[in-house]
C-alpha atoms as one frame of an Amber mdcrd trajectory, in Angstrom:
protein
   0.000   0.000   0.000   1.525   3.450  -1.117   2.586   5.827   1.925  -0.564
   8.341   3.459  -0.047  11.895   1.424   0.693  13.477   4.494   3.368  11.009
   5.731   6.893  12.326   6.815   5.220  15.817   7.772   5.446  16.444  11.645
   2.766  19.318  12.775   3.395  20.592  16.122  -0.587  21.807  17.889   0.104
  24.333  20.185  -3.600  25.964  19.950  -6.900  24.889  21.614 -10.512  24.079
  21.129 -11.317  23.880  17.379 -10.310  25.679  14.557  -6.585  25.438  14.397
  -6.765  22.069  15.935  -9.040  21.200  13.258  -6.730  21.984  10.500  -4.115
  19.861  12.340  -6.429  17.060  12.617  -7.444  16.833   8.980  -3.279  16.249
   8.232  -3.048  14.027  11.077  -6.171  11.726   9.013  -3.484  11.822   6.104
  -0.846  10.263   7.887   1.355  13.557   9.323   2.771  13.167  13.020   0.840
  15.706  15.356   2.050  16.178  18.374  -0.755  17.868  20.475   0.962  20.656
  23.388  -1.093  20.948  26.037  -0.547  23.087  29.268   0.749  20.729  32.231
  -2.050  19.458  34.398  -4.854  20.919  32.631  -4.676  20.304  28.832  -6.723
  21.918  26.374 -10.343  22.921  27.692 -11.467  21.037  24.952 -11.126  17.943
  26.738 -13.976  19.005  29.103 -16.266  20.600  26.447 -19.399  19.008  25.770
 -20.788  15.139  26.681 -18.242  13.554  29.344 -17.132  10.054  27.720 -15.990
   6.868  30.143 -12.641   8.015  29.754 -11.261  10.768  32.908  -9.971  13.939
  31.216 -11.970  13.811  27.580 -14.813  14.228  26.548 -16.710  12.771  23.370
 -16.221  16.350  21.853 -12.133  15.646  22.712 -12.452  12.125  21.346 -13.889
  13.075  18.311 -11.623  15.765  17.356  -8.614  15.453  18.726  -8.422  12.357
  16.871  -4.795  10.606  15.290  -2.729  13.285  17.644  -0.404  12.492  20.544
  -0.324  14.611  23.799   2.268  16.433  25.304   2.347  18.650  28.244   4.435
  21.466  27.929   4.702  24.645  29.229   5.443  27.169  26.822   5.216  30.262
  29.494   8.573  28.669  31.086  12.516  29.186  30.095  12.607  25.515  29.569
   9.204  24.853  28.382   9.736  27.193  25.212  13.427  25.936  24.585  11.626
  22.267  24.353   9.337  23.969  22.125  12.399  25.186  19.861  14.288  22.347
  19.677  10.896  20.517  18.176  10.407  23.261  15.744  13.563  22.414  14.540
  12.560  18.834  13.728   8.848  20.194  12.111   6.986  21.141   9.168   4.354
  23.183  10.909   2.989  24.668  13.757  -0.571  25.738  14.557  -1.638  28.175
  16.796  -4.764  30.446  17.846  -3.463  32.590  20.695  -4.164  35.959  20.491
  -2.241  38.062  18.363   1.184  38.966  20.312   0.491  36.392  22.571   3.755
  34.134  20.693   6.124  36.834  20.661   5.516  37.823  23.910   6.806  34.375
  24.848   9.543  34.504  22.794   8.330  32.196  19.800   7.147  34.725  17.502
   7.718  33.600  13.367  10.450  35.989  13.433  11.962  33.978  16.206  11.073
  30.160  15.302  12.078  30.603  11.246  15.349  31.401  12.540  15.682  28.231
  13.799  13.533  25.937  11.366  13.659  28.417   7.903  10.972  25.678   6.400
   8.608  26.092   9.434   5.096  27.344   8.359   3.337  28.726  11.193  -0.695
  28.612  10.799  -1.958  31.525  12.752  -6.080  31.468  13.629  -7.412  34.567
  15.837 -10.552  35.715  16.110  -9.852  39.214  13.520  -6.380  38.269  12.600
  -3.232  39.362  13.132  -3.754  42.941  11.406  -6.301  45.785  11.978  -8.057
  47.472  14.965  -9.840  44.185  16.614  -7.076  42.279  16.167  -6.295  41.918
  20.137  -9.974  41.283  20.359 -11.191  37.489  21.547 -12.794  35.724  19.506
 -15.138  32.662  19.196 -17.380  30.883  16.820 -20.366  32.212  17.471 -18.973
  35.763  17.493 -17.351  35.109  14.184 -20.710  34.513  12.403 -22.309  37.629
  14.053 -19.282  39.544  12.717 -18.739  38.295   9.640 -22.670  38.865   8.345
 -23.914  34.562   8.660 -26.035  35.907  11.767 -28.061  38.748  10.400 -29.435
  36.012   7.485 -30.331  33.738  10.069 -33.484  33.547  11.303 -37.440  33.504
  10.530 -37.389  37.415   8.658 -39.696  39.309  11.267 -37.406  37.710  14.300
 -34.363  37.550  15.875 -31.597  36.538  14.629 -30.681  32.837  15.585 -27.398
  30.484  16.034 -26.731  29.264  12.463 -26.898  25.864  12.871 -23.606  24.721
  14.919 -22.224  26.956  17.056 -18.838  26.051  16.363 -19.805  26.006  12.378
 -16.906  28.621  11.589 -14.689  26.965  13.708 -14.356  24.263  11.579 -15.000
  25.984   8.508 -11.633  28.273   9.330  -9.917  24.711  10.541 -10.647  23.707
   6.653  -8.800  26.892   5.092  -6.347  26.215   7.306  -5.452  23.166   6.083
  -5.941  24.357   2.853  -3.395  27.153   3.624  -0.866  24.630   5.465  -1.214
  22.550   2.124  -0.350  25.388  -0.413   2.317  26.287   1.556   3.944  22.944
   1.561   3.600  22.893  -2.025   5.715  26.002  -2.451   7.869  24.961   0.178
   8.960  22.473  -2.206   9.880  25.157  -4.607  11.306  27.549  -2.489  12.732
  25.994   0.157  10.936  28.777   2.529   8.151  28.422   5.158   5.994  31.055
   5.920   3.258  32.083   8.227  -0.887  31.848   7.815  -3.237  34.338   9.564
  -6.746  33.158   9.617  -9.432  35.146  11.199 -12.404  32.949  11.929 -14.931
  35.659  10.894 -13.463  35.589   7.116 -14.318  31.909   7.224 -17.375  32.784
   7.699 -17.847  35.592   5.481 -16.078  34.186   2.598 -18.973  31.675   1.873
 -21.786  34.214   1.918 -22.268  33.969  -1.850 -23.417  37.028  -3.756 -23.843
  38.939  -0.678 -20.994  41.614  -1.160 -20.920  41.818  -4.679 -24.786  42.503
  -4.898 -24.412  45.433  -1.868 -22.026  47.073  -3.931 -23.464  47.047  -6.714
 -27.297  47.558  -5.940 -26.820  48.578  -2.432 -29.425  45.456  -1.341 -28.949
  44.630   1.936 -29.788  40.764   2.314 -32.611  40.240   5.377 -33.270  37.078
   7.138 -35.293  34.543   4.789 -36.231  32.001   7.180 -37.409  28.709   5.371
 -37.095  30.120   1.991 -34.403  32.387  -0.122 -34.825  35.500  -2.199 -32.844
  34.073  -5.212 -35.426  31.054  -5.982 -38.829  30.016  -5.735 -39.856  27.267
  -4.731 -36.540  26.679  -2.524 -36.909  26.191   1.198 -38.298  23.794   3.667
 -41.425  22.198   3.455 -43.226  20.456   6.495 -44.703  17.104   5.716 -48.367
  15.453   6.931 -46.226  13.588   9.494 -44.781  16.511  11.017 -41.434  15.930
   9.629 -39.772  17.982   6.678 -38.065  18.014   3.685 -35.705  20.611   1.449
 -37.180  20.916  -2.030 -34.770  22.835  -4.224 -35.494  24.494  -7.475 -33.035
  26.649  -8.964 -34.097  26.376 -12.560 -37.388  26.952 -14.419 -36.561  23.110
 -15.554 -36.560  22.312 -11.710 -39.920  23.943 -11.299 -41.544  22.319 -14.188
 -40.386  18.772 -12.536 -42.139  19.284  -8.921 -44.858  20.809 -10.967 -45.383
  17.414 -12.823 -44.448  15.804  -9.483 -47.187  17.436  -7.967 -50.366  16.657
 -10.228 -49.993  20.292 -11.567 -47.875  20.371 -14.840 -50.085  23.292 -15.915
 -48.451  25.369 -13.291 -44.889  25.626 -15.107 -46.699  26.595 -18.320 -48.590
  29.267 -16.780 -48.418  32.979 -17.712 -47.955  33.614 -13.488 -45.280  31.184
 -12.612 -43.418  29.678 -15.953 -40.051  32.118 -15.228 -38.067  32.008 -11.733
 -38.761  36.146 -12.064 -42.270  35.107 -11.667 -42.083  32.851  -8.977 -40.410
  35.388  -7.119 -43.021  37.462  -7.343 -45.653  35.183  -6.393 -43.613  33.458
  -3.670 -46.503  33.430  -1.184 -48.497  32.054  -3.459 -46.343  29.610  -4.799
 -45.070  28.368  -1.772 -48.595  27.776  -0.075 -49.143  25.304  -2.598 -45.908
  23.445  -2.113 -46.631  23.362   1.204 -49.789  22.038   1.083 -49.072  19.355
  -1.631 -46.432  18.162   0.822 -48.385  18.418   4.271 -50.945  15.609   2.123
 -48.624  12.803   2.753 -45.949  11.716   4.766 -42.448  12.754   3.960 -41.192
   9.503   3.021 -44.070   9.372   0.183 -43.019  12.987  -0.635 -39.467  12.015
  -1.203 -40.469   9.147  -3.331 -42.518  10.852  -5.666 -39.938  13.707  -6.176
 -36.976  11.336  -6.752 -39.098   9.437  -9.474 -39.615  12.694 -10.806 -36.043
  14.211 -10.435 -36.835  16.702  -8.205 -33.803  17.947  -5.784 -34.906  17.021
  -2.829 -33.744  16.063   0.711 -34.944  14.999   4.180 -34.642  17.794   6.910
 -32.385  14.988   9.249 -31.962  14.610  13.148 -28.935  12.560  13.918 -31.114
   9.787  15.009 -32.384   9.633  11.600 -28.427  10.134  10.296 -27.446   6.801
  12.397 -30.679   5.135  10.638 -30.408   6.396   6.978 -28.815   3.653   4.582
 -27.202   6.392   2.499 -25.186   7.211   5.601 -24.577   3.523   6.208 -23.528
   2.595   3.055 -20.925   5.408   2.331 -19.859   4.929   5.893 -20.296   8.352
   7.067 -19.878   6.991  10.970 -17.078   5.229  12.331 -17.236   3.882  15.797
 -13.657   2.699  17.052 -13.113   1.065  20.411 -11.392   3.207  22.237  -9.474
   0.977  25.427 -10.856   3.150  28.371 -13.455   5.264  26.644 -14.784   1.755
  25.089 -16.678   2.408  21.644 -17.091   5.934  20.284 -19.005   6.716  17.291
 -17.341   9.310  15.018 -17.292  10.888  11.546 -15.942   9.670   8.790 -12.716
  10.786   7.158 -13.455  12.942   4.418 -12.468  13.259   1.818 -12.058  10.412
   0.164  -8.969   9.376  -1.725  -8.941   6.263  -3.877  -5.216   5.254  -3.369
  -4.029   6.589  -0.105  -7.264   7.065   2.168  -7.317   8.621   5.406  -8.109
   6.787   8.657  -8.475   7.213  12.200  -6.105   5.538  14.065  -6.522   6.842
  17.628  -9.152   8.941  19.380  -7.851  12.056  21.346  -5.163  10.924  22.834
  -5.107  10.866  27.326  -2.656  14.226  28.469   0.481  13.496  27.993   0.603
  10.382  26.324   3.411  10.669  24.449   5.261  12.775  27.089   7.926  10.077
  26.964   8.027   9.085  23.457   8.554  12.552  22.729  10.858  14.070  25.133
  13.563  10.892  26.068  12.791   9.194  22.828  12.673  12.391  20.173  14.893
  15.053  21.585  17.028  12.925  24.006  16.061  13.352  27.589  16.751  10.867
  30.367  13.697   9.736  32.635  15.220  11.678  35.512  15.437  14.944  33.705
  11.665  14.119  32.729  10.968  13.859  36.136  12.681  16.995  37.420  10.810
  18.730  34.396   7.725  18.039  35.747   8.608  18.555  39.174   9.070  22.711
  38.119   5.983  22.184  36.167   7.440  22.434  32.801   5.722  19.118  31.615
């Protein structure tokens, strides 16, 4: 079997919680060595996040994600906790972070400082506004990310509040994505160059890069998007659609060839012929109207008969899922979209997937979040050298 594409690579995790962990993570799936630092005695609050697991310091939320790392405890705020730190740079590819800006240089192991010692190092910097510009020392989390970055304000029913869009931790992982991305890219001209470099992330463009036409249709109409609840102001019929059982589905119709198929689907292929609703431009204007009688065609019957008919008919559509209904779906099953891995104190833990999928070299999971300081001795006497009784006189000052 060939060698995992991210093989030979050696990421050092200094940060905590998601995002920059995430982007470690996804390498770690492709085979690179990450070596998780975690703050002596404590560890990353990750680790007691969420639903506690059978295992002491992790939860299922530090199982899941923290998955294919090793742990080491190592004070970076010490003289000999950040000298550890250097001499492991020297032996990496990359280093990811999300302290706030300064916070690295302030201890001494600023990119100025640690591509001095390693010049291929790429450091992958994730802060809540970045390193640049007038928030930049701001904190920053998730949830503030999609306020700031304009997901918020479109979520929502349109005469309420707005509401958490979906996950709360959704940009956290979308930023952990472009920071693999960016780790990758860099690598690539690493192998050109010969150089590292650094990253800077801020979780909020994450977020706001993925808002579609929203800033090119402000500045050029001045239209200020609104919340749309169930529905969208760009097509007609395209929302969510509540079923006779109570349950729902997502009809999409992007196309006036869309809307003629759930017209058919429906009993009413007069309706896409129609002087009122043959164009999308129509629709729009009759969206009311249009999508009263979607919603009654689909509160006749239950949603599994709803589905069926529009699939027959080639109509994009999709079941509005609970993750009970995830675990039971034989979509999910089949493409083996959860993984559950016996873990030998936590026992079995049901994950995602590795995605995506590669046809040669695969990812895998080959650990769950690893216990703090697991590899405190694999790493420090077996990596850089130490004897056990140094070890033990490092953590006796609290260094490890």
């Amino acid at each position: 079997m060939p060698a995992m594409p991210m093989a030979g690579t050696r990421v050092l995790d200094i940060a905590t919680f998601i995002a920059a962990p995430m982007a470690a993570a996804i390498l770690g799936e492709f085979g690179a060595d990450v070596i998780k630092i975690e703050q002596p005695g404590a560890g990353d609050p990750w680790r007691r996040y969420g639903t506690k697991s059978q295992r002491e310091d992790s939860t299922l939320a530090w199982l899941t994600e923290a998955r294919n790392k090793r742990s080491l405890t190592l004070n970076l705020k010490t003289s000999e906790g950040a000298e550890i730190f250097k001499r492991l740079v020297a032996e990496a590819d990359v280093v990811t972070e999300n302290f706030r800006p300064g916070t690295l240089e302030k201890w001494g192991l600023g990119y100025d400082v640690l591509s001095k010692i390693n010049p291929k190092i790429i450091l992958m910097r994730v802060s809540g506004y970045g390193q640049t510009g007038p928030y930049k020392t701001r904190p920053g989390f998730a949830r503030i990310a999609h306020a700031f970055g304009g997901l918020t304000h479109l979520a929502g029913m349109p005469d309420g509040p707005p509401v958490t869009p979906g996950s709360t931790s959704l940009g956290d992982y979308m930023t952990g994505m472009y920071g693999a991305i960016g780790i990758l890219l860099a690598l690539k001209e690493r192998d050109k160059s010969g150089q590292g470099q650094e990253i800077d992330l801020a979780l909020y463009e994450s977020v706001f890069r993925a808002l579609d036409e929203l800033a090119p249709a402000y500045a050029a109409t001045g239209f200020v998007r609104g919340r749309e609840g169930i529905s969208t102001v760009n097509a007609c019929p395209h929302g969510h659609f509540k079923c006779g059982d109570d349950r729902w589905v997502a009809i999409a119709c992007t196309s006036d060839k869309m809307f003629e198929r759930l017209a058919r689907a429906m009993g009413k292929a007069e309706l896409s012929s129609s002087e009122t609703y043959a164009t999308s431009a129509q629709r729009l204007a009759e969206r009311d109207t249009v999508e009263d009688l979607v919603s009654k065609w689909t509160g006749s019957m239950a949603r599994d008969q709803v589905i069926e008919i529009c699939v027959e008919n080639e109509v994009p559509i999709g079941a509005v899922n609970a993750i009970n209904e995830i675990f039971d779906d034989p979509h999910f099953q089949t493409r083996g979209n959860l993984e559950t891995i016996n873990d030998p104190e936590a026992g079995q833990v049901t994950i995602p997937a590795v995605i995506p999928r590669l046809s040669r070299t695969p990812g895998k999971v080959m650990n769950l979040g690893p216990a703090l300081g697991n590899a405190n001795k694999s790493v420090l006497e077996d990596l850089l050298g130490f004897s056990a009784e140094q070890v033990l006189d490092l953590k006796a000052k609290g260094v490890v």
